[in-house]
Structure formats: C-alpha cells, structure tokens
C-alpha positions, 0 to 999 in steps of 0.5 A: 686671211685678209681682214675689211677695212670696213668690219676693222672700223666698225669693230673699232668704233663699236668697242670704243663706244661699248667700253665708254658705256662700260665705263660711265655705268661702273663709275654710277655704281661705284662712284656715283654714291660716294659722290652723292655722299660729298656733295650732301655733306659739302651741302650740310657743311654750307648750311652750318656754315650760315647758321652760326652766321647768327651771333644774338639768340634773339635772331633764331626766332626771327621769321627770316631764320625760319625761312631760310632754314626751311628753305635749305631743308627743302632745297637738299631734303633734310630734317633738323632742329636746333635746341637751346642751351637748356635743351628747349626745341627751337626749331623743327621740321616736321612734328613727327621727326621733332622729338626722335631728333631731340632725343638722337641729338640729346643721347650724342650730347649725353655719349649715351646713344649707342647707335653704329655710326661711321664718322666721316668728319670730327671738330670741335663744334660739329660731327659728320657721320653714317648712322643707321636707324634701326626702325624705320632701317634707313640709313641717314647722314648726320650733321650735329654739333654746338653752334657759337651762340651755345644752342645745339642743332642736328640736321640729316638727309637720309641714303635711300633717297640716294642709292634710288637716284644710283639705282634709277640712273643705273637702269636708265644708262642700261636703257641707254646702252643698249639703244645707243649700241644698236643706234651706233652700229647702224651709224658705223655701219653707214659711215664706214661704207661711206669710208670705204667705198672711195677706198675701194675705188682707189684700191681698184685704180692703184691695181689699174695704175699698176698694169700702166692702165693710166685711163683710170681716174677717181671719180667719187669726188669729196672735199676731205682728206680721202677726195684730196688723196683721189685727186693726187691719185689722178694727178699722180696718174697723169704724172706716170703717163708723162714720166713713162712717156719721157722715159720712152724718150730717153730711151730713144735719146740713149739710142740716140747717144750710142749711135752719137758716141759711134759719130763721136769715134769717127769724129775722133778719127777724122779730127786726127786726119784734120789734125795731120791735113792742117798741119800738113800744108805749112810744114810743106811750104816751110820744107820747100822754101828751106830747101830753096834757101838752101840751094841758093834758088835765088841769091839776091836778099829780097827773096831770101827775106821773103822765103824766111817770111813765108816759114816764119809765118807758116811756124806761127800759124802752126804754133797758134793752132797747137796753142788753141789745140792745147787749149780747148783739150784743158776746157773739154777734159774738164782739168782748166778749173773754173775760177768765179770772181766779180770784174767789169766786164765793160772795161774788159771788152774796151781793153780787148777793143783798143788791142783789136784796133791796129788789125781793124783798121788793116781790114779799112773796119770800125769798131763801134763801142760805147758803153761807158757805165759799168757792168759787174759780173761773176766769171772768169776773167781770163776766159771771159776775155778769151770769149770776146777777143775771139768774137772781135777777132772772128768779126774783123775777118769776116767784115765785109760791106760797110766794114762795121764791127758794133758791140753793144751790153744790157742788162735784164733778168740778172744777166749782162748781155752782150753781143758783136755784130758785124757787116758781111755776108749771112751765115749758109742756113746749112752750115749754122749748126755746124760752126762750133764744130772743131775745124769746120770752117765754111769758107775754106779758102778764106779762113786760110787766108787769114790764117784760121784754123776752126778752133776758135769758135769751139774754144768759145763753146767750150768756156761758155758750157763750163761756165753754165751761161748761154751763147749764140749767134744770128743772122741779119740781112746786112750781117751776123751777130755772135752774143754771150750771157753772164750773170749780173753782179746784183750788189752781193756776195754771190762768189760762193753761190756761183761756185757750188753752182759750177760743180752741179750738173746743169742742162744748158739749153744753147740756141743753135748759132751761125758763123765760124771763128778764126 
C-alpha cells in the first residue's frame, strides 16, 4: 500500500517532537534534583570559601560581615551560624532555628548526633551531606565545618524547596507537551501540505512528461529547493521536446544515410567505370602511336621523336593518376596516420611558390606572395604542403584573365588562415558543391588539356577532414579563391593536445566550396 508523503512527514515530525518532549520531561525528573543538589552545594562551597576569607576574629562582628552573609542567606535560602571557639553563638539566622542549629552543630562537633546523613563530600576543615530532621521531616543539605580562625559554622538549605521546584516545573512541561503537540500537528499538518502540494504537482507533470505530453509546465513557483527542482522540470521538458525533435531528425538522417550508403555503392560502381574511362584513352594513344613506331608509319626522326613524346607523356599522365589514386585511398581508409608537429607554414608556402614559378611563368601568370613574418603552426607538414601545392597547382591551370595567382595568411581566433586566389572564370553555381568529388571535373576538355585528372581536389578534402581543420572555396566576379585553416602555434606545447584530439570523432562543419583541381 502506498504510503503519503504527506502523513510520512507529519509522522516524522510529530515523533521527533514527542520524543524531544519526552526527553527533556524524564531529564526534570531524574536529573534535574540531582542537578539542583550540585549547584546548592557548588553554592555552599562559595560561601565558605568567602567567609574563611576573614583572618581577625574581630572581622566577624563587623556590620559588612553580617550583611554579606545575610546577603548569601537570602540569595540561596539557607540558615547558618557561626559559633566561637567556646562554643558562643556569633551569628544566626532567625532566633527560631538558632538554637536547633547550635545544638545540630555542637552534637557533629561532639560525634554524638545520631542523625541518617549521607555525606557527599569530606575535608579536613568542612562536610557536606544529606541529613533528615525527623521533626519537622525535612530533609535538608548541610554545610559544617572549622573556619581558619578556629570558629565554627554550619550553613543549610532545605530539599523540599527543591523537589517543589522539580515538581512545579514537571506539571508545567505536562502543560506544555500537551499544547506544544496539539500546536505542532496543526503546523506540520500545514507545512507538509505546503511540501507536498508542488510535489504532487510534479508527480502529475512527470506522469505527463512520461505519455511526451511536453505542454505540462510547473506553475506553482518558489524560490527553495522544491521551485528550482520545478523549474529544472520545465527546463528538462523543453530539453526532451528538442531532443525528441532532434531524434525525429536523425532518424530522418539515417534514412537519409541509407539511401546515400545506396549512392555511395553506385558511386563505387561508376568510379571503377571512371577508373577504366580515364585510363582507357591514354593506353589507347600509347597502343596506336607504338604500333605506328612499329610499322615505321613515318621513318624520319622528328616524327619518331614525337610519337615517343606522346607515350611518354601519356605513361606520366597514367603514373600520376594511379599515384594520386594511391594516395587518397591511404587518407579515406584512415591507414596514412596523421603526424602533429609545429613547422612554419609561411615558409612552407615560399618553398612550394619558388617550385610553382617555372609553370607560372608557362601559363604568362604571376604569383603574388608577400608575407614575410612567420607563421607557427600544429599539423603535418607534408600533408600540409600536398594541401597547398594542389591549390597553386589548381589556380595556375585555371588562371585566366590578368593571369594573377595571390595567396595571402592571417591569423585570428587561434587559426592561420590561408587562402589562393585567382583570376578567371567563377566556378558554375551547379557544379560547386560537386568539385571535390572524385573525377568531377567541370571542364572536361580542359582538364584534359592540362593533363587532370579530378583527384586533386579530393586529396585536398581528404587531408583537411583528417586533420579536423576546415577548408573551402568562393567565388568573386574576377576569380575564384580555394582557403584552409590550421591552428595556430600560441607559444605552447599543444603537440599532445592536438593528438588526442586527432583520435576523437569531430564534426567538421566545411562550408560547401567551388572549382575543381588537377
């Protein structure tokens, strides 16, 4: 049977209360006399203590003696008396007890009282005990003893004025229980409404948020722990709705995925097609013009010198291909490990710049690079310089125009950006999102004239994303510019860092680019 939180609390509370109750009304019986009894006799002690202070027997007939002793007397409720060394009545508190107390003193001077005492404490000058007097059946604390002067007190403070204060305070607390109880139910009784009423609202809103019913929202409000727990109810409400939402969405992406694992199959199918079609022309051109060599089609040397040029250069165009084929399945099959170290990217870009220059200046093209400081940064190197050399390479073939190839770096947010722009035509809007596709080439005729193959740009794609950094290109009126990112070298050891971040799955968001490579 399920139990109320409400009625757990109240339960809770309640009992905690009786039992404080409890326990303070057992400690008034049981120990508050005994208590009573330490402070009369801590109390008596006192006293003594500051009449054996006096050291002339002349002192004792002083008014201010007298009055601080009466003073005392009054103050803790006890009768005393002081007799001299001859037994003589020097002080006394009220006539009617005088002479009992001379005579209870003299007869435990003597040893001769007889009287039930229970000492509770014994030098050699004072006695403090229990005694009963069997007249008036009182039962009192004593005090006697020899002062240093040689004169000799007894001072006492009867019980019953004690276990009336025990019992007086016993019926109060009984008083008091019994109020504080009924006025302690009607407070828990409210407080644990005030508990559990938000609780309850939040019981319904999680059975609500159970059945993805996410309108439900906390209302009840509260600045306590309860309202911040009702408001994390409405945050985390909205936190499913979005999640679930997102969910939706990937389950639409995984649909999505399937149906592109499908494309990527064909893909496949019409890359090896690709594959045979590329490979196909040259092998037939060097076929033909080694069979024309062979049957001495034309005897003189000029032509002979040609057809060996032909196959030579249609040999290296197929060795070039199968090398930048090579090289993208070692980058996409994750087996060419990636290697972070820190290198100057600047000089990097001069030493692949002054090898560009001799094809540059082919083209009748100038390539514009003047950065002179010294950029730092964490990456391979030789992948990086594989990046670069295929972006000049890729803007020396298609420049155009002024025939000018710029490249420019900066540095911001903790990367070097680096971009190579050059005059020409614009990249078609229809095929931008399709140049670092493998074997895409948007001019076919021309990228055969130069001897591309549409590998270039993928090599580029596939360096970029394994090293995590982002890449792109845009077009401009007069040109194209391809760029990359890399992270800056702030002056600290970041090698490590950058390699436990190569092995973690990153999502690289790589804005959607133009212009196809070599």
């Amino acid at each position: 049977m399920r139990k109320s939180l409400k009625t757990q609390i109240a339960v809770l509370f309640i009992g905690l209360i009786g039992f404080v109750f409890l326990a303070n009304w057992c400690t008034n019986n049981f120990l508050l006399e005994r208590y009573y009894v330490a402070k009369k006799e801590a109390a008596l002690q006192h006293i003594y203590d500051a009449m054996n202070k006096v050291e002339d027997e002349d002192d004792y007939l002083t008014d201010e003696f007298a009055d601080n002793l009466s003073e005392f007397c009054t103050r803790y409720n006890l009768s005393a008396i002081i007799l001299t060394d001859e037994f003589v009545p020097l002080y006394g508190t009220e006539n009617y007890q005088k002479q009992e107390l001379q005579g209870r003193l003299w007869g435990y001077l003597m040893g001769i009282d007889k009287s039930e005492t229970e000492v509770l404490k014994e030098t050699n000058d004072y006695a403090i005990q229990k005694t009963k007097d069997f007249k008036e059946n009182v039962d009192y604390l004593e005090m006697w003893g020899e002062f240093n002067t040689g004169y000799y007190f007894m001072m006492r403070v009867p019980m019953d004025s004690i276990r009336d204060s025990v019992r007086t305070s016993n019926e109060f607390l009984g008083y008091f229980i019994i109020i504080g109880l009924a006025v302690s139910m009607i407070l828990i009784s409210w407080m644990s409404r005030k508990i559990t009423t938000p609780l309850q609202e939040l019981t319904e809103l999680s059975k609500r948020m159970a059945d993805l019913d996410f309108d439900a929202k906390y209302t009840s409000g509260g600045q306590n722990e309860i309202g911040q727990l009702g408001e994390h109810f409405n945050q985390m409400s909205e936190t499913l709705e979005r999640t679930i939402s997102e969910l939706k969405t990937a389950n639409n992406q995984l649909q999505n995925d399937i149906e592109e694992k499908i494309q990527i199959d064909e893909m496949r199918k019409e890359f090896l097609s690709n594959v045979s079609h590329e490979l196909k022309t040259p092998i037939a051109l060097i076929q033909g013009y080694a069979e024309g060599l062979k049957e001495c089609i034309n005897d003189d040397a000029e032509s002979r010198d040609f057809y060996c040029e032909v196959i030579m250069d249609e040999a290296a165009k197929m060795n070039n291909m199968v090398r930048k084929l090579l090289t993208l399945n070692h980058l996409e099959s994750g087996k060419d490990a990636i290697v972070f170290e820190r290198f100057d990217l600047t000089k990097l870009i001069h030493s692949v710049v002054n090898s560009a220059e001799l094809l540059a200046d082919q083209k009748g093209a100038k390539i514009l690079f003047n950065e002179t400081e010294s950029h730092y940064v964490w990456a391979d190197e030789f992948k990086t310089e594989e990046v670069v050399t295929n972006f000049v390479s890729n803007a020396i073939n298609h420049v155009d125009f002024d025939k000018v190839i710029e490249i420019k770096m900066k540095k911001e947010n903790g990367k070097v950006h680096t971009s190579v722009f050059n005059t020409g035509v614009p990249i078609p809007e229809a095929d931008i999102d399709k140049i670092w596709i493998k074997f895409y080439k948007v001019d076919k005729a021309r990228t055969r004239e130069y001897g591309g193959s549409g590998i270039g740009l993928s090599i580029v794609k596939a360096i970029m994303d394994s090293m995590h950094q982002k890449f792109g290109v845009k077009n401009y009126d007069n040109g194209v510019e391809f760029w990359f990112e890399l992270e800056a070298d702030n002056g600290r050891e970041m090698k490590s860092e950058m390699t436990e971040e190569f092995t973690k799955q990153v999502e690289v968001k790589e804005e959607k680019t133009e212009q196809n490579e070599p």
